[in-house]
PLY file of the C-alpha trace (Angstrom):
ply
format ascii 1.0
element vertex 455
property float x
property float y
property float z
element edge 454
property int vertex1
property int vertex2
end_header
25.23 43.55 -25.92
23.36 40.78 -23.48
19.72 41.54 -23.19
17.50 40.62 -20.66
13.83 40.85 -19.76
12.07 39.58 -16.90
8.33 39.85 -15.93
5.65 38.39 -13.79
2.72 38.55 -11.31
1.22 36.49 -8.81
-1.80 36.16 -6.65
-1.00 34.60 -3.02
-3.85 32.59 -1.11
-6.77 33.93 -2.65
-10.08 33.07 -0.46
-13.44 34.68 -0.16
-14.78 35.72 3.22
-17.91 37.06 4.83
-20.87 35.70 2.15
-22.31 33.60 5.26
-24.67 35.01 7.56
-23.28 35.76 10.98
-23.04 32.97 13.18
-24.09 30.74 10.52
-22.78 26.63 10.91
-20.32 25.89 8.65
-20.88 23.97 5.72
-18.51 21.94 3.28
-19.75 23.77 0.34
-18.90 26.87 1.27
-16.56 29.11 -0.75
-14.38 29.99 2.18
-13.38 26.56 2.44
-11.58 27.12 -0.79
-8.28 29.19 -1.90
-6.47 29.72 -4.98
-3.06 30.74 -5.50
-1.62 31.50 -9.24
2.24 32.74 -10.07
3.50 33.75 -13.80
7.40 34.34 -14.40
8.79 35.31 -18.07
12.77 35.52 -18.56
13.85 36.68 -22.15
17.50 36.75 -22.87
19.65 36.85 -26.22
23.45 38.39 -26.45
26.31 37.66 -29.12
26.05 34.01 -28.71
22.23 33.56 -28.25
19.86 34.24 -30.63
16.78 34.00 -28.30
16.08 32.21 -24.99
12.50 32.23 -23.03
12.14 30.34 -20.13
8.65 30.70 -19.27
6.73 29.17 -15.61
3.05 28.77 -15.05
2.47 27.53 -11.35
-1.44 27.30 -9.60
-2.92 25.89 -6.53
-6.13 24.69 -5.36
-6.77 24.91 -1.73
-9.34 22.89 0.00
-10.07 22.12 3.36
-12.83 21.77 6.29
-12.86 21.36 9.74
-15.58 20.39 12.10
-15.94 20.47 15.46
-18.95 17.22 16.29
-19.77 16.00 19.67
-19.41 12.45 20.95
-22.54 10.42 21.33
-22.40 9.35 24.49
-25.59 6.93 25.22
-24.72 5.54 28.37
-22.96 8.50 30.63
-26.25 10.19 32.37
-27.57 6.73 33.24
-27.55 6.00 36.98
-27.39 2.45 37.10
-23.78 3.05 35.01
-22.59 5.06 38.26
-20.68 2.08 39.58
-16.57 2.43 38.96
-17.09 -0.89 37.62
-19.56 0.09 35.04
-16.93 3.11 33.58
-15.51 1.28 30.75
-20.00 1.44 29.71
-20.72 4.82 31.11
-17.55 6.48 29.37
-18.78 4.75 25.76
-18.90 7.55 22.60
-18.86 7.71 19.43
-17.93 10.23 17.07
-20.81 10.23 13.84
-18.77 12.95 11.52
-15.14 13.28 10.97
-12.98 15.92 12.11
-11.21 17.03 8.70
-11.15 16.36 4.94
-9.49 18.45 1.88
-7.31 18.29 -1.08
-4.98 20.67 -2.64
-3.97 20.06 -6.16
-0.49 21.80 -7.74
-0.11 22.44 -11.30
3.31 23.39 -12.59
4.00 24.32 -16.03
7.71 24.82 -17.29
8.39 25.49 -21.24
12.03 27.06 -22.45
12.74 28.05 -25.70
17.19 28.02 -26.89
18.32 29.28 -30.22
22.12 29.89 -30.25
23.46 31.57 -33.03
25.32 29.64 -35.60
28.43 32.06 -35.51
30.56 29.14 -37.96
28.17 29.27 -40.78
28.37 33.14 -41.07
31.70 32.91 -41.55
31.83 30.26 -44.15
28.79 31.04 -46.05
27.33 27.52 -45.04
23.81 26.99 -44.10
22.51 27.45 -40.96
22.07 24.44 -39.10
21.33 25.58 -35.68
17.88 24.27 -34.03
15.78 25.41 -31.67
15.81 23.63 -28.37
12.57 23.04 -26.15
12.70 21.64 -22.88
9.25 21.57 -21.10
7.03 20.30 -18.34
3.84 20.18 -17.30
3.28 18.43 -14.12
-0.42 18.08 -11.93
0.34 17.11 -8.29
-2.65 16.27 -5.87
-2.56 15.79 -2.67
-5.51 14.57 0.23
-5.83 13.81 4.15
-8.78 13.09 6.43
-8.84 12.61 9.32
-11.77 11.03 12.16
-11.71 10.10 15.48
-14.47 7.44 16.04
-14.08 8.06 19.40
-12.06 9.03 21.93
-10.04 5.93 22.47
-9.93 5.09 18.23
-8.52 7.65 15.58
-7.39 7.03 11.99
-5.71 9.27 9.42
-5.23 8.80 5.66
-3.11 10.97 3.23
-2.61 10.29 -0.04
-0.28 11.89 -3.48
-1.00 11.41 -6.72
1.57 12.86 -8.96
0.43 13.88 -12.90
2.35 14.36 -16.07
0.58 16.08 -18.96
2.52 15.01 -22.54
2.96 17.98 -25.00
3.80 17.38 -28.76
7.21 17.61 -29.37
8.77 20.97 -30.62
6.86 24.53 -29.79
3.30 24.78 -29.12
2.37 26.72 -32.11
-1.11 25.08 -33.92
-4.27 24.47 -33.13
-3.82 20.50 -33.64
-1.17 20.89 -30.85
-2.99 22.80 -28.34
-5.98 20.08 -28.68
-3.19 17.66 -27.85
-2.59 19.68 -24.64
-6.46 20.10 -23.66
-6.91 16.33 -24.41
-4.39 15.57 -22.00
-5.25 17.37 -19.57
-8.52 15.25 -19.16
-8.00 12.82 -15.70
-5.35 15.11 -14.51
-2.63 14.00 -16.93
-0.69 10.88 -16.97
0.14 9.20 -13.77
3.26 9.14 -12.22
3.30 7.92 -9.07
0.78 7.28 -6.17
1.42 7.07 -2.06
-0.67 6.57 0.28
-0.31 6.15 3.96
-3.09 5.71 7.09
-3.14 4.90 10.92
-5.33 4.16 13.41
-4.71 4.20 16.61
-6.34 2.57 19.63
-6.10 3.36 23.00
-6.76 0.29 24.86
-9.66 1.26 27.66
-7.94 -0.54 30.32
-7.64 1.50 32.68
-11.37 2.14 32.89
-11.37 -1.48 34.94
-10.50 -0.53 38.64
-8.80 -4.11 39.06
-6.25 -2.73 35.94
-5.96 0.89 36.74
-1.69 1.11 37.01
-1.86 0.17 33.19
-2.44 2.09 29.77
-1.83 0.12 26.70
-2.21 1.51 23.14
-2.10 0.32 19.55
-1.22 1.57 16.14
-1.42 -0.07 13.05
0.34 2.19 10.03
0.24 1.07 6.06
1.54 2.23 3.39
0.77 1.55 -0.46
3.57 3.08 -3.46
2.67 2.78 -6.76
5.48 3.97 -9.06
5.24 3.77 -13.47
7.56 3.09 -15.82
9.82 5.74 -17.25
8.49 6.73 -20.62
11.33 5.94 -22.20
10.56 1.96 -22.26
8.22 0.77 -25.05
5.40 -1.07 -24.46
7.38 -4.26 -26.35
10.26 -4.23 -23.68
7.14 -5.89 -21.01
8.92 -3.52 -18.41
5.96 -2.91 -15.73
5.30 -0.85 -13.18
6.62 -1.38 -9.66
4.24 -1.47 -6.02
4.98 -1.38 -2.60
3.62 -1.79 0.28
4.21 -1.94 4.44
2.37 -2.40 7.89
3.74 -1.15 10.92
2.01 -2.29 14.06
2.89 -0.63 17.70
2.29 -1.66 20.83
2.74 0.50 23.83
2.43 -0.68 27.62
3.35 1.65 30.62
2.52 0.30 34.38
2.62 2.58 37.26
3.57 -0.35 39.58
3.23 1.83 43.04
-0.70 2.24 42.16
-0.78 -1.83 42.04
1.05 -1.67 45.13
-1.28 0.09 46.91
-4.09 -2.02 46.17
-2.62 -3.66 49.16
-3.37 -1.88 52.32
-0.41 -2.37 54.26
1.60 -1.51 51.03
-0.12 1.44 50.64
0.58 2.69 54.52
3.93 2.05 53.92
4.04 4.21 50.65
2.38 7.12 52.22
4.85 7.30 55.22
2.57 5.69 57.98
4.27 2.34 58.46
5.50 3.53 61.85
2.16 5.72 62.95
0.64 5.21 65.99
4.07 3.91 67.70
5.10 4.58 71.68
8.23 5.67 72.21
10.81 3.39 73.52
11.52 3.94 77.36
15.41 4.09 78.50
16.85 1.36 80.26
18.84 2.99 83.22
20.31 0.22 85.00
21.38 -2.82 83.18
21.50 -4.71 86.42
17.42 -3.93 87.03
14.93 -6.90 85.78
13.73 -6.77 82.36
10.35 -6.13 82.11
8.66 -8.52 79.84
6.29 -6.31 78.58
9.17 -3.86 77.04
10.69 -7.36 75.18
7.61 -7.83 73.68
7.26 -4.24 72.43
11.31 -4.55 71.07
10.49 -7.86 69.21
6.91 -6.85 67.89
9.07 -3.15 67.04
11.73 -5.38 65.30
9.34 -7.71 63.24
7.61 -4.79 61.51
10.88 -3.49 60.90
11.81 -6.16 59.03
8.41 -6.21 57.27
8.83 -3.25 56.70
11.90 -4.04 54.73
10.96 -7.03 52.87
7.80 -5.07 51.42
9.95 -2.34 49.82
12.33 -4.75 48.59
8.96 -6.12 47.27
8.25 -2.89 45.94
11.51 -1.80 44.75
10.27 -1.42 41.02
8.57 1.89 40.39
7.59 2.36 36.78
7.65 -0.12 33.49
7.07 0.16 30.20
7.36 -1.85 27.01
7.36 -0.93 23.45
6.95 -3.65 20.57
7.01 -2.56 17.04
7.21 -4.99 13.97
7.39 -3.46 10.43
6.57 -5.57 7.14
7.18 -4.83 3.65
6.73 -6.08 -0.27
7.83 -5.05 -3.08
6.53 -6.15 -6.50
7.75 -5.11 -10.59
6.77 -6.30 -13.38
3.26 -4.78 -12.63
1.18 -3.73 -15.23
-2.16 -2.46 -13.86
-2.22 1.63 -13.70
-3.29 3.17 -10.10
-7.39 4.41 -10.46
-8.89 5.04 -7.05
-6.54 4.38 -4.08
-3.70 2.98 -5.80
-6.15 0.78 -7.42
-7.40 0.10 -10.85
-10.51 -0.85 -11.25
-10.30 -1.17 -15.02
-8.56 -4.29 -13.69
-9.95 -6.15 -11.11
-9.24 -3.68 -8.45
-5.63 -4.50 -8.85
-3.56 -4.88 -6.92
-6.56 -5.52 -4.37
-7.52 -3.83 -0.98
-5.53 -6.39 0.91
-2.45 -5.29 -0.29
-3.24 -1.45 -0.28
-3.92 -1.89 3.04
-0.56 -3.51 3.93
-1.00 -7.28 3.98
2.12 -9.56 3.63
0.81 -12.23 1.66
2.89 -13.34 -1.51
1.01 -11.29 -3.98
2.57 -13.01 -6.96
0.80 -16.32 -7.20
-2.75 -13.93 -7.50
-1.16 -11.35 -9.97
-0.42 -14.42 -12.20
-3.37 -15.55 -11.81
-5.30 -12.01 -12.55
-2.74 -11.52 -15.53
-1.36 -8.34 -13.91
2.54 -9.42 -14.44
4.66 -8.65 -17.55
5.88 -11.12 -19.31
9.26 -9.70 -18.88
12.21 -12.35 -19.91
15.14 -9.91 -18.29
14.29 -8.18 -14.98
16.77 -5.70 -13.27
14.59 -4.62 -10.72
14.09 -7.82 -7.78
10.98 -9.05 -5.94
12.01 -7.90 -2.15
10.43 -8.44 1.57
11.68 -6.80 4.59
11.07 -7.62 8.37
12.00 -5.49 11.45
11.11 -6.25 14.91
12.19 -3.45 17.65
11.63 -3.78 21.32
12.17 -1.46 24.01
11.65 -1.79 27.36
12.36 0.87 30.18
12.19 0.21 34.17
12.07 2.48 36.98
14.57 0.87 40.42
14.63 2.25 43.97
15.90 -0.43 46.48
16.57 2.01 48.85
15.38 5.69 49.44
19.11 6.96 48.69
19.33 4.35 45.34
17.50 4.95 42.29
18.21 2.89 38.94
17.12 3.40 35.12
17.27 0.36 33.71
16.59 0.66 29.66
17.04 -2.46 26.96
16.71 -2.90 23.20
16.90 -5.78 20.71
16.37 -4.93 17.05
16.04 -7.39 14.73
15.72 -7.05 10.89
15.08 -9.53 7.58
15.56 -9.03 4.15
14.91 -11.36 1.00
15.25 -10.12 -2.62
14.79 -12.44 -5.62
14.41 -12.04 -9.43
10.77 -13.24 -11.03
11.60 -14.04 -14.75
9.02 -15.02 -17.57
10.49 -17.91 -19.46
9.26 -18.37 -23.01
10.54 -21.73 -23.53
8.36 -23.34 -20.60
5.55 -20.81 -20.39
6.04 -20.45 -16.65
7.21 -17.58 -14.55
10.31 -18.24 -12.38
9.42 -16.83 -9.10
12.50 -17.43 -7.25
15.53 -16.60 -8.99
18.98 -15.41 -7.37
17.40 -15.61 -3.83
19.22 -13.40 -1.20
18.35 -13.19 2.46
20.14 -11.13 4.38
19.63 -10.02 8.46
20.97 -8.60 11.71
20.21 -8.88 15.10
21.37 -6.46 17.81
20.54 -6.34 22.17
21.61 -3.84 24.72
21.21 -3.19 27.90
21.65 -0.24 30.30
21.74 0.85 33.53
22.73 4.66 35.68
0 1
1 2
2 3
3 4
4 5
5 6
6 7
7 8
8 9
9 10
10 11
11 12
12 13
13 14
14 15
15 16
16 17
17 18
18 19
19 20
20 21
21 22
22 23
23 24
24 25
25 26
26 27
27 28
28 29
29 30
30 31
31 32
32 33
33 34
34 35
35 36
36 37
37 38
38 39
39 40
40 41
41 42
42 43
43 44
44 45
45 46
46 47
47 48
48 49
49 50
50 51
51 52
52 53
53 54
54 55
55 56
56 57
57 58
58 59
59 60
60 61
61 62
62 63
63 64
64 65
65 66
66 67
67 68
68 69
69 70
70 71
71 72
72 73
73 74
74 75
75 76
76 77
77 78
78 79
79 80
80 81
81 82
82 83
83 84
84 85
85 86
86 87
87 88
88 89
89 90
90 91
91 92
92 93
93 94
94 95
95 96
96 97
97 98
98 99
99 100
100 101
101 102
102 103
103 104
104 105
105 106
106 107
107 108
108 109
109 110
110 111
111 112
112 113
113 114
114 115
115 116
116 117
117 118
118 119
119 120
120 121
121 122
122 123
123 124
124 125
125 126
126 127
127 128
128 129
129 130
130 131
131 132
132 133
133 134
134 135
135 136
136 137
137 138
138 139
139 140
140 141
141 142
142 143
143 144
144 145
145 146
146 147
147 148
148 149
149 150
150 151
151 152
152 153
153 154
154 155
155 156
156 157
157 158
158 159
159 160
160 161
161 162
162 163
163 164
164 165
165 166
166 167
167 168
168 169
169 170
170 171
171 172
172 173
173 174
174 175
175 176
176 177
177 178
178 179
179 180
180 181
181 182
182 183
183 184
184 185
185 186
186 187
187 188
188 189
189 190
190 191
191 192
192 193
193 194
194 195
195 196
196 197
197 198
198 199
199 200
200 201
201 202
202 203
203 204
204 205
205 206
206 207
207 208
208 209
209 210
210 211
211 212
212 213
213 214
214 215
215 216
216 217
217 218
218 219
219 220
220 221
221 222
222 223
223 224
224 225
225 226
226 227
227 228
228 229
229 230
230 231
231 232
232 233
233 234
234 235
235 236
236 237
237 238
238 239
239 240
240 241
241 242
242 243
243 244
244 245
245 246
246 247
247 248
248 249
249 250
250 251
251 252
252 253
253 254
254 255
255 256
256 257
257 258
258 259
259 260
260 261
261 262
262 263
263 264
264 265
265 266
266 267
267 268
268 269
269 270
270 271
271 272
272 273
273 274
274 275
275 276
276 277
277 278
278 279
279 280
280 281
281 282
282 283
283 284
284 285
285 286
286 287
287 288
288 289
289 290
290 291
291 292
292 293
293 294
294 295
295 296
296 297
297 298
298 299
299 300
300 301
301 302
302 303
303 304
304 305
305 306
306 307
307 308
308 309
309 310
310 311
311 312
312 313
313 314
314 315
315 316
316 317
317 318
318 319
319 320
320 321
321 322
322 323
323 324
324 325
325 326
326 327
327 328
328 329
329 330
330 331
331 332
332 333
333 334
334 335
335 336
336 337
337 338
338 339
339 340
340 341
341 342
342 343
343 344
344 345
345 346
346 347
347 348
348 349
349 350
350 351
351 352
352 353
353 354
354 355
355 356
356 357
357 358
358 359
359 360
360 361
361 362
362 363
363 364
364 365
365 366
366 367
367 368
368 369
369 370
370 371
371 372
372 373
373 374
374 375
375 376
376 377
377 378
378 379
379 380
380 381
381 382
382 383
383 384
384 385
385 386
386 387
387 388
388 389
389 390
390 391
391 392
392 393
393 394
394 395
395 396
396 397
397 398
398 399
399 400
400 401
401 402
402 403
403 404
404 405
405 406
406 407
407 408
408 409
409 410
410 411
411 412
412 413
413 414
414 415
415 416
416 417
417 418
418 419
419 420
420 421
421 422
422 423
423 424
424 425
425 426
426 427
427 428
428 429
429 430
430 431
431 432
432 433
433 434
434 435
435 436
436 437
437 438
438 439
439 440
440 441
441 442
442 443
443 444
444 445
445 446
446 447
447 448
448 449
449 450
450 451
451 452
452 453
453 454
């Protein structure tokens, strides 16, 4: 006979509504800004072979989040003597006081299985039963965060962040008092960490355009890091000096599209040409009906003045043949450093330690971190490394042009060149000279590719 049971409940989303006064402002504190979400499964089998098997899941969720709506400050935009076009890059000045969003959820998953298999052999030769139980189990605490504020309208920056938890349980089933304390203990600070990542932007908007002179142009900027922190697996003891392992990269964009025809018609007679009114305003051409009559010097002049603006004419739109440009330029840095063996706090940092790894390399700077980890005592003394000191480097550009030499002729041109570094290198703590070999096994590798193309 196989026997199975199976049983559970769950509540989905849970948020309280309608405690706030009608058309009352929103405030952080407020319980609506919260929701809660819990699940319980149970699975209990046994048969011929098994003698018992639970498999039992806890999972909850913690739901945070608020949103505002603030206004700009703008100090400058009802004054007068900012009315001037050239005063717009003043009178259009804001700034944002509040940000726009902030919240957290947090995840807590709780796995725990219970296998007894029946010792079938023993029962048949009146040995003793050596069958054990088996327990596999998990308790994991996941958190995750983003906020988000636009300073103003031109600057914006983002952060999100994921912290990842593991809460030890005594070995075997949970089944005293001593071990439950265990459990509550370890529960304190969310468990032990796993893993951190963190990644922000901001991103500029150049106010270019707000100059009249520089009106065909909009440029933008974005500057994106990103800081891993990533421990040990518990399996290594402390005496093996394996240490954790960072990472960290900067991405920085720039953008650049110019609407060449609104240059071009910063010139007058560029700009009567590109509206269609090159040849406004011009007599029609009388007939010559007999070739033998005199010429009438008045009509040559009119055919050569016709003749040079014809050619003007020409020579501007070869002049003015390109339409629309832009450019893109993105360069991408990265670092990657073991043998670390400060924990991640606030941030990715531990302030237990010196704020290691510091904010200059949560943030996403390139500077050879290992010198100042030395230094700080945050390296290992590891004597046999498997995992390598690495930095990357890619550099992508893209450019994109808009062609019309003639009416009936229009041509895309579009061109790439990519272009990519990589170094890794072992960092070894030699016990003999009491130094740390920074630059073991070096390998740099790289490729380059270009293209262009045309329709």
């Amino acid at each position: 006979m196989d026997y199975t049971k199976r049983k559970g409940y769950n509540f989905t989303n849970v948020r309280i509504e309608g405690l706030k006064r009608k058309n009352a402002k929103p405030m952080p504190w407020d319980i609506s800004n919260f929701a809660v979400t819990y699940a319980y499964t149970e699975m209990f089998k046994r048969n011929v072979n098994i003698d018992h098997n639970l498999i039992k899941q806890y999972r909850g969720n913690l739901t945070y989040g608020f949103n505002l709506q603030p206004k700009s400050w703008k100090p400058f935009s009802k004054m007068k003597i900012f009315e001037n076009k050239w005063f717009g890059l003043i009178k259009d000045f804001n700034l944002q006081p509040l940000p726009n969003r902030f919240g957290f959820t947090m995840d807590v998953t709780r796995n725990y299985s219970e296998l007894l298999n029946r010792d079938i052999t023993s029962f048949y030769t009146n040995d003793v039963n050596k069958t054990l139980t088996q327990y596999n189990k998990q308790f994991l605490i996941n958190r995750n965060y983003d906020f988000r504020w636009d300073l103003c309208k031109a600057l914006k920056f983002d952060y999100t962040a994921t912290n990842e938890g593991r809460v030890l349980e005594p070995f075997g089933a949970i089944d005293t008092r001593e071990k439950k304390d265990t459990i509550k203990q370890n529960l304190k600070g969310f468990g032990e960490n796993v893993s951190f990542r963190q990644a922000f932007n901001v991103n500029y908007n150049v106010p270019i355009n707000k100059i009249p002179i520089l009106d065909f142009a909009s440029l933008s900027y974005r500057y994106g890091g990103t800081y891993t922190w990533t421990r040990r697996p518990f399996a290594v003891v402390d005496s093996m000096n394996i240490g954790n392992t960072i990472q960290n990269t900067n991405t920085q964009n720039f953008t650049g599209t110019f609407n060449m025809i609104s240059l071009y018609n910063k010139i007058p007679y560029f700009k009567r040409i590109n509206s269609g009114q090159s040849k406004a305003g011009k007599g029609l051409r009388p007939n010559e009906k007999n070739n033998n009559a005199p010429v009438d010097s008045n009509k040559t002049t009119f055919k050569n003045s016709d003749n040079f603006k014809d050619i003007g004419e020409f020579l501007a739109r070869a002049l003015m043949m390109i339409k629309n440009v832009s450019v893109t330029y993105q360069l991408t840095n990265g670092t990657g450093l073991p043998n670390f063996r400060p924990s991640s706090q606030y941030m990715g940092m531990d302030f237990r330690d010196g704020q290691a790894p510091g904010l200059g390399f949560v943030a996403g700077s390139q500077e050879d971190i290992r010198p100042k980890a030395l230094a700080n005592g945050w390296l290992t003394l590891a004597e046999f490394q498997t995992s390598p000191y690495t930095r990357m480097k890619t550099e992508n550009k893209t450019y994109r042009a808009s062609i019309e030499p003639h009416g009936s002729l229009k041509i895309e041109l579009n061109g790439t060149q990519n272009k990519s570094y990589n170094l890794t290198e072992f960092m070894r703590w030699d016990p003999i000279t009491q130094r740390y070999e920074f630059h073991e096994s070096p390998n740099e590798t790289g490729n380059f590719s270009s293209s262009i193309f045309s329709l």
